[in-house]
C-alpha positions in Angstrom: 133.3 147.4 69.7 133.0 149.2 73.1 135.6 149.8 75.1 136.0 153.2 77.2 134.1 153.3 79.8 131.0 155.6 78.5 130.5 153.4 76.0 130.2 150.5 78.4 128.0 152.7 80.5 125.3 153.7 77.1 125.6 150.1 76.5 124.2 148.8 80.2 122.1 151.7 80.3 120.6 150.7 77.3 120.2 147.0 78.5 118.7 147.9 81.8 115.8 150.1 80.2 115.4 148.2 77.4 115.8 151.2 74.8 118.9 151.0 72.1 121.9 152.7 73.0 121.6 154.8 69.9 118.3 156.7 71.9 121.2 157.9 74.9 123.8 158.3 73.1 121.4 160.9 71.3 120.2 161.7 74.4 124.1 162.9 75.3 124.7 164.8 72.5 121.4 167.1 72.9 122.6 167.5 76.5 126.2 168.8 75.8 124.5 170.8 73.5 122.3 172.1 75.9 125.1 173.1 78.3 127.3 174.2 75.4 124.4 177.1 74.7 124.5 178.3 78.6 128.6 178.1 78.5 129.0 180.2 76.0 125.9 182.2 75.4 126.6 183.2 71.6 124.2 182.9 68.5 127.0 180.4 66.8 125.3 177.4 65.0 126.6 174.9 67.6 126.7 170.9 66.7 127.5 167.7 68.9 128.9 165.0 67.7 129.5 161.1 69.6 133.2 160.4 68.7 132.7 155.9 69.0 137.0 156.3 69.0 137.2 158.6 71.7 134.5 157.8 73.5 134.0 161.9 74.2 131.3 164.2 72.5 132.9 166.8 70.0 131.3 170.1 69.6 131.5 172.3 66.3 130.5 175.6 65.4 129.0 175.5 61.9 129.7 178.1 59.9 127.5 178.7 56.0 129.8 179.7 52.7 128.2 182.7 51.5 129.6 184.9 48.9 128.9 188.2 51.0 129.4 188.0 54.7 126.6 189.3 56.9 126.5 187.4 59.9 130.0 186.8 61.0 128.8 184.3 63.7 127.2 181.7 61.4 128.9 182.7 58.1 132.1 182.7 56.3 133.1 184.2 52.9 134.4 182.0 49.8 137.8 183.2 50.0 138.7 182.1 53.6 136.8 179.5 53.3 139.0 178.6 50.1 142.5 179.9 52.6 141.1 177.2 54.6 140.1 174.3 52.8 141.1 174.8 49.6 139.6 175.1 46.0 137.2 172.7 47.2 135.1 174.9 49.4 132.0 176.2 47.8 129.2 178.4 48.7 126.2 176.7 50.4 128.6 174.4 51.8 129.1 174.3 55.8 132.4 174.5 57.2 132.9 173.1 61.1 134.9 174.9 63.8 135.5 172.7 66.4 135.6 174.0 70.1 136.7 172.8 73.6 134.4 171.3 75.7 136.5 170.7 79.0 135.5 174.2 80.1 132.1 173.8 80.6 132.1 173.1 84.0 129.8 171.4 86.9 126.8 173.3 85.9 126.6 172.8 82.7 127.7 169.1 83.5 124.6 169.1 85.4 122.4 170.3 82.7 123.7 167.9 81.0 122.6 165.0 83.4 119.0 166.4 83.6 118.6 166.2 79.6 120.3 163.0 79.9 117.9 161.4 82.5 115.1 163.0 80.7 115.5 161.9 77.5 116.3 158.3 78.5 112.7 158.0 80.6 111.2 160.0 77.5 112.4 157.0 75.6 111.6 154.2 77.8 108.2 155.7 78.1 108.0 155.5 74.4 109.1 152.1 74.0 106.9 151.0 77.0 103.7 152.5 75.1 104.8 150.9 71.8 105.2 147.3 73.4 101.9 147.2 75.1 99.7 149.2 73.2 100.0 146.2 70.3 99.5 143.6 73.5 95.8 145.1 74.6 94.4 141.9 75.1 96.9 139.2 76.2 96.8 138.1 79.4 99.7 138.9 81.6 101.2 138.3 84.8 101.9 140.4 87.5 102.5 141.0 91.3 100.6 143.6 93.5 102.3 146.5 94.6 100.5 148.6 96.7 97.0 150.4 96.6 95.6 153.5 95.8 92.6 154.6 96.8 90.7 151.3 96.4 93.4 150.7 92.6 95.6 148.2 92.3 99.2 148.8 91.2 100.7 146.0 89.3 104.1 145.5 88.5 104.6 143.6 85.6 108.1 142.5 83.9 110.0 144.3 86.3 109.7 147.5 84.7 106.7 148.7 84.1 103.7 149.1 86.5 99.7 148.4 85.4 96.7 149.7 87.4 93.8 147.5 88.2 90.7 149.9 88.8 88.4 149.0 91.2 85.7 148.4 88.6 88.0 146.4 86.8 88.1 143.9 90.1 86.1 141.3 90.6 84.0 141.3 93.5 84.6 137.5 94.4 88.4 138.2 94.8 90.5 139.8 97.3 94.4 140.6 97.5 97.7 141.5 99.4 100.5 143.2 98.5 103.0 140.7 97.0 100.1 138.3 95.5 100.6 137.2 92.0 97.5 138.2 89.5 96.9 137.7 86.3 95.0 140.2 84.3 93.6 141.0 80.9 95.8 144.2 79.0 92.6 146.6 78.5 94.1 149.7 77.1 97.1 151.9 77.5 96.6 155.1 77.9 98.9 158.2 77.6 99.4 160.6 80.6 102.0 163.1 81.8 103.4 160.6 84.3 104.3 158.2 81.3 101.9 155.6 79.6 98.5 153.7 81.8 98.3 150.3 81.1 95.2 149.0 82.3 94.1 145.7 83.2 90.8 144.4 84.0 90.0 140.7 85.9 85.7 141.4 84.5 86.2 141.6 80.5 85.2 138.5 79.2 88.5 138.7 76.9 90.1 137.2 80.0 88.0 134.3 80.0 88.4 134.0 76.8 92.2 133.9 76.7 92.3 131.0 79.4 90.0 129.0 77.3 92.9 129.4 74.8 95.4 128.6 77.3 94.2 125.6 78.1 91.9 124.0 75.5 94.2 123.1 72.9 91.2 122.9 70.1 90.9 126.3 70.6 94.4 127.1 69.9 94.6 125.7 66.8 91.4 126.9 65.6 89.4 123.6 65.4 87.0 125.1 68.4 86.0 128.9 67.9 84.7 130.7 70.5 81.8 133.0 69.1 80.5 134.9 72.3 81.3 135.2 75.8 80.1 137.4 78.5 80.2 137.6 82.2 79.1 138.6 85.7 82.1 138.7 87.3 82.7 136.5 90.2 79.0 134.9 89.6 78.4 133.5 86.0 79.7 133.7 82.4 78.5 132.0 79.3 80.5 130.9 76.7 78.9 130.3 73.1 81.7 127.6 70.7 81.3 126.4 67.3 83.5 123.0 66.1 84.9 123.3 62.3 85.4 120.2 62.6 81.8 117.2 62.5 84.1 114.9 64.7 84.6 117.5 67.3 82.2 117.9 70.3 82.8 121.9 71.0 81.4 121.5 74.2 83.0 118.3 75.4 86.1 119.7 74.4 86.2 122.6 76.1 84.9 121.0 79.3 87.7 118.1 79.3 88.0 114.6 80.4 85.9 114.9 84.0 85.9 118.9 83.7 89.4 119.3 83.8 90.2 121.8 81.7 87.2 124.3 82.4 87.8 123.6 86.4 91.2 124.9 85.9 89.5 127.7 84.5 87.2 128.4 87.5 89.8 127.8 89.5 91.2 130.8 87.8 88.6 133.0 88.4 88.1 132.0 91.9 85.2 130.0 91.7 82.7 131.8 89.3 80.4 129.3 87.6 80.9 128.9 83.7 78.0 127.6 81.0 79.5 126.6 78.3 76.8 126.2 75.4 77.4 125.4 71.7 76.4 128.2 68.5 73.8 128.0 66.3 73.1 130.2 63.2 69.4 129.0 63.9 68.7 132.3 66.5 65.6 129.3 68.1 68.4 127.0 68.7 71.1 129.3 70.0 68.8 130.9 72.5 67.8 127.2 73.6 71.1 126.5 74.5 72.2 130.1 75.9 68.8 129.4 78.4 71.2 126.3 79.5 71.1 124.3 82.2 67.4 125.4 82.0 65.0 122.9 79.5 62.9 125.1 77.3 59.6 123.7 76.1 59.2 125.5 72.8 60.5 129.2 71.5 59.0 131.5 69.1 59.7 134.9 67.5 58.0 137.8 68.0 59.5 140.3 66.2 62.7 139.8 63.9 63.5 143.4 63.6 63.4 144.0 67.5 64.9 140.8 67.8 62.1 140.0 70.4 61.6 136.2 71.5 59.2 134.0 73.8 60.7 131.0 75.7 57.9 128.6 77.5 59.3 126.4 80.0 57.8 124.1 82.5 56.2 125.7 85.8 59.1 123.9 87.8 62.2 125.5 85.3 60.5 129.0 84.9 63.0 129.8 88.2 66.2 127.9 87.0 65.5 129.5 83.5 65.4 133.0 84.9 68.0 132.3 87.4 69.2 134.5 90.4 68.0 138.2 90.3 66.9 137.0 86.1 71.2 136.5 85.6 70.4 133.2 84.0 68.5 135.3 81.0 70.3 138.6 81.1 73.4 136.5 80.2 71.5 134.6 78.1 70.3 137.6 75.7 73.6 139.2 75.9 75.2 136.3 74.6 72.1 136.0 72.3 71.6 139.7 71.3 68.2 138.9 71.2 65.5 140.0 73.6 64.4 137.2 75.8 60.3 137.1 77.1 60.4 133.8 79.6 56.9 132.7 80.6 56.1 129.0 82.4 53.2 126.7 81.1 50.5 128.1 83.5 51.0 131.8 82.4 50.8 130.4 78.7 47.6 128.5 79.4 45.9 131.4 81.3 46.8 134.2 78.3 45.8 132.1 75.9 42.5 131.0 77.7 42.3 135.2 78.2 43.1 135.5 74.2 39.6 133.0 74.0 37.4 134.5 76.1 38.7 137.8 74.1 37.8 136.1 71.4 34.2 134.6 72.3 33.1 138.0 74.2 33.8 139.3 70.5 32.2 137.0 68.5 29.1 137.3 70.9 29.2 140.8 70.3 29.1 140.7 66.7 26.1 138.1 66.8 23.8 140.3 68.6 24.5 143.8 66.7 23.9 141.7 63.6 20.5 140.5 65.3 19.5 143.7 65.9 20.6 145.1 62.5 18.2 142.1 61.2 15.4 143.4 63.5 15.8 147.2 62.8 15.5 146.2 58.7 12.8 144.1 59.2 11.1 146.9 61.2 11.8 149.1 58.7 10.4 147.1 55.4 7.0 146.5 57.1 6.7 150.5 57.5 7.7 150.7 54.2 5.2 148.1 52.9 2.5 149.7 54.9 3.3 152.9 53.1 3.6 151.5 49.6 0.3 152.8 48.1 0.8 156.1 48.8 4.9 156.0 48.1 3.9 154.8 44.9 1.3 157.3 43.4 2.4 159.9 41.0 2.5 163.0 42.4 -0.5 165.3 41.0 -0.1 168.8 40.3 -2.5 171.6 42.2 -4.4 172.6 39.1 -4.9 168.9 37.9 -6.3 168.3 41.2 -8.7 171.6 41.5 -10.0 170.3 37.7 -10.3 166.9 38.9 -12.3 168.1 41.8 -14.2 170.6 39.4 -15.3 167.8 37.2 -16.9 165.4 40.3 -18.9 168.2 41.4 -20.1 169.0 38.1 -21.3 165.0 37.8 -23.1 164.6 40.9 -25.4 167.9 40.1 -26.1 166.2 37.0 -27.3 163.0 39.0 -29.1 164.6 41.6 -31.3 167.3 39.5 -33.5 164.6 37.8 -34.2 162.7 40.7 -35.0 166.0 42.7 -37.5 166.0 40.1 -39.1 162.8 39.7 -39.4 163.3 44.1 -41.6 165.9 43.3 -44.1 164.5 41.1 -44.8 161.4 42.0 -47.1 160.0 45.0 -46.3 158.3 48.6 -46.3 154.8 47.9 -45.8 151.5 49.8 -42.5 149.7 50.2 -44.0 147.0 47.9 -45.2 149.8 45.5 -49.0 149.6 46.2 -50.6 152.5 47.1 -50.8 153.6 50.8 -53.8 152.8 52.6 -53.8 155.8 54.9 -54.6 157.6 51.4 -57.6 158.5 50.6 -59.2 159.4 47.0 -59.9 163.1 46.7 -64.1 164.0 46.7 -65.7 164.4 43.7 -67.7 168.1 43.8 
C-alpha cells in the first residue's frame, strides 16, 4: 500500500495520464540513473532500484566475479568476493555496491525531471496510440478547439486532441470554437509531436454507425447494411438486407413516421438519405439504387465490364439522373456497376436508327445480288454464243496443212473432166435444142 508521499504522487500521476504507475516509476529509476552517470562520470556498471519501503530510489554499482581481475571498475576477484559474502559467491555471479544518492545535487535533480517528464508523455503517447488505433471507426464525441489553417482541432476525452481536415468536413456544416461534433475515427497516425487521430464527418462509416445507433435491427444483426456511400452534405444511399422474411429492411430503418432516419438527417445537418433494399439479382439492385426514380426495364450489356442500360419514362429520365447525374453516380457506386440511363424517346429513335441501318442494308444486299444475277446471265449468253468454237478439238498445224492438201487435190480432180467435156461439145439452147443463130457448115 502507498504511503510516502512519492508513492502517492506516481500513483495520481498515473491516474491523471491514464498510464500504470509501474511506466513512471520506471520512468524515475532511468532518470536517477541518468544523473547518477553525470554525478560521477566513472565507467562503473551503475543500477537503480525503486525501494516500495522507503519510498527512495537506491543506486548500486554492479560489480562481475571473475577469476582474474582486469577491470577493477566492473569486476571483482573470487576471493574478495568470497571475504565478502562468503563461500557462496561464485564466478559469473554479480555482486552490488550500493552508493549514496543525496549528493547528486540540483542539476542532476533536474536531469532527472526532464527524463522523468519525457518518459511519462513517451508513455501516454503510447497508450493514446494503442487505445485508438483499435477504435478507427467508432464514432466519437468531441468539442472544437480552435483552427488551423482551415483544420479543426478536436478535443476528445479530455486528453487527447483529434484533427478534422478540411476535406474531411462537410461542406453543409459550419462550426465555433466550443461546439460539440461528433466524428468518425479515420486513422491514427504516428508523428514526432505524438500520435494523429483523424476524424472525418464524409466517410460513409459515419452514416453507417448512426444507422446502428439508432435502428435497433441493425444492432442485433437482424438488418445488415451491405453498402453505403455519400455526397456529403447532399445525398447518401444506403443498400440493407433483412435475415429475417418478417422484417421490412427498409421500413425498419426509416421508423414509425421517419423517426429514426430523420434523427439521422438531423445528424448530418440535413443531407438527404435513400435508403434502398439489396438484391443478389445485379437488375434488381440497380432498380432500387436508381430510387426514387421508376425505371421502365434494365438490361446488361456487358457482365465483365459490368456495363448496364436503364430506360425510364421521358418525364423520370431528370429525376433518374438527378442533380449534376448525383442521383446515378451514387447509384453505380453503391451498385459497382456501370450505369447507361436513356428515356423512352432516345430508345425509340436508336432503335428506329438500328432499322433503317438495317433496311439500308438489306437494300444493299438485294441490288448487288441483282446485278451479280445480270453480270452471270451476261456472261452465259457470250458463252453460248461461243460454244461451237469452245468446243472443237484443237487441230494440229500439219493435220491442218494435209487437210487442206487433200481438198485441193479433190476439186482438180472435179474440175479437169468438165474442162473437157466444155471443149468438145456445141452451144446449145437452155432447153437443149440446138441454137438457131447456128448455121450448118457448106458442103464444097
Amino acid at each position: 500500500m502507498m504511503t510516502n508521499t512519492l508513492q502517492q504522487t506516481i500513483e495520481a500521476l498515473a491516474k491523471e495520464k491514464g498510464i500504470e504507475p509501474e511506466v513512471i516509476i520506471t520512468a524515475i529509476e532511468d532518470a536517477v540513473l541518468t544523473a547518477s552517470r553525470k554525478y560521477y562520470k566513472s565507467n562503473e556498471n551503475l543500477k537503480t532500484r525503486f525501494n516500495p519501503e522507503t519510498g527512495q530510489v537506491d543506486l548500486f554499482a554492479v560489480r562481475h566475479i571473475v577469476p582474474e581481475v582486469t577491470d577493477p571498475t566492473t569486476e571483482i576477484s573470487l576471493e574478495e568476493a568470497q571475504a565478502l559474502y562468503g563461500e557462496e559467491a561464485e564466478v559469473d555471479m554479480e555482486i552490488e555496491f550500493p552508493k549514496p544518492t543525496d549528493v547528486l545535487g540540483r542539476i542532476a535533480a533536474q536531469t532527472a525531471k526532464q527524463v522523468i517528464f519525457q518518459k511519462v508523455r513517451e508513455a501516454e503517447r503510447e497508450n493514446i496510440y494503442a487505445e485508438y488505433n483499435q477504435r478507427v471507426g467508432e464514432v466519437v464525441n468531441g468539442t472544437v478547439k480552435r483552427f488551423e489553417n482551415g483544420d479543426m482541432i478536436v478535443e476528445i476525452t479530455g486528453r487527447a486532441e483529434a484533427i478534422l481536415p478540411r476535406k474531411e468536413q462537410s461542406r453543409a456544416e459550419s462550426y465555433n470554437p466550443s461546439d460539440r461534433v461528433r466524428a468518425v475515427i479515420k486513422g491514427v497516425t504516428r508523428s514526432a509531436k505524438g500520435p494523429q487521430i483523424v476524424l472525418s464527418r464524409t466517410d460513409p462509416a459515419l452514416l453507417i454507425k448512426l444507422f446502428e445507433q439508432e435502428v435497433p435491427e441493425i444492432y442485433d444483426g437482424t438488418v445488415v447494411i451491405r453498402g453505403a456511400v455519400r455526397e456529403a452534405g447532399d445525398r447518401a444511399k444506403v443498400a440493407v438486407f433483412s435475415r429475417e422474411r418478417d422484417v421490412d429492411p427498409v421500413g425498419a430503418c426509416v421508423g414509425m413516421k421517419g423517426t429514426r432516419v430523420q434523427a439521422i438527417i438531423r445528424e448530418l445537418r440535413g443531407e438527404k438519405i435513400d435508403i434502398v433494399e439489396f438484391s443478389e439479382d445485379p437488375v434488381a439492385f440497380v432498380t432500387h439504387a436508381l430510387s426514387p426514380a421508376k425505371v421502365q426495364r434494365v438490361s446488361i450489356g456487358d457482365d465483365r465490364e459490368k456495363t448496364m442500360e436503364v430506360v425510364v419514362e421521358d418525364k423520370q429520365l431528370s429525376l433518374a439522373i438527378g442533380k449534376k447525374g448525383q442521383n446515378v453516380r451514387l447509384a453505380a457506386k453503391l451498385t459497382g456497376w456501370r450505369i447507361d440511363i436513356k428515356s423512352e424517346e432516345e430508345k425509340r429513335r436508336e432503335v428506329e436508327a438500328q432499322f433503317a441501318g438495317l433496311e439500308a442494308g438489306l437494300a444493299e444486299g438485294e441490288a448487288q445480288a441483282e446485278n451479280g444475277l445480270q453480270a452471270e446471265g451476261e456472261l452465259l449468253a457470250e458463252g453460248g454464243a461461243e460454244t461451237g468454237g469452245e468446243n472443237e478439238t484443237p487441230v494440229e498445224p500439219a493435220e491442218a496443212e494435209a487437210v487442206e492438201a487433200a481438198a485441193d487435190e479433190r476439186e482438180e480432180r472435179v474440175a479437169a473432166p468438165a474442162a473437157e467435156e466444155t471443149a468438145g461439145s456445141e452451144p446449145r439452147a437452155a432447153d437443149g435444142t440446138e441454137s438457131e443463130d447456128t448455121e450448118p457448115a457448106e458442103t464444097q
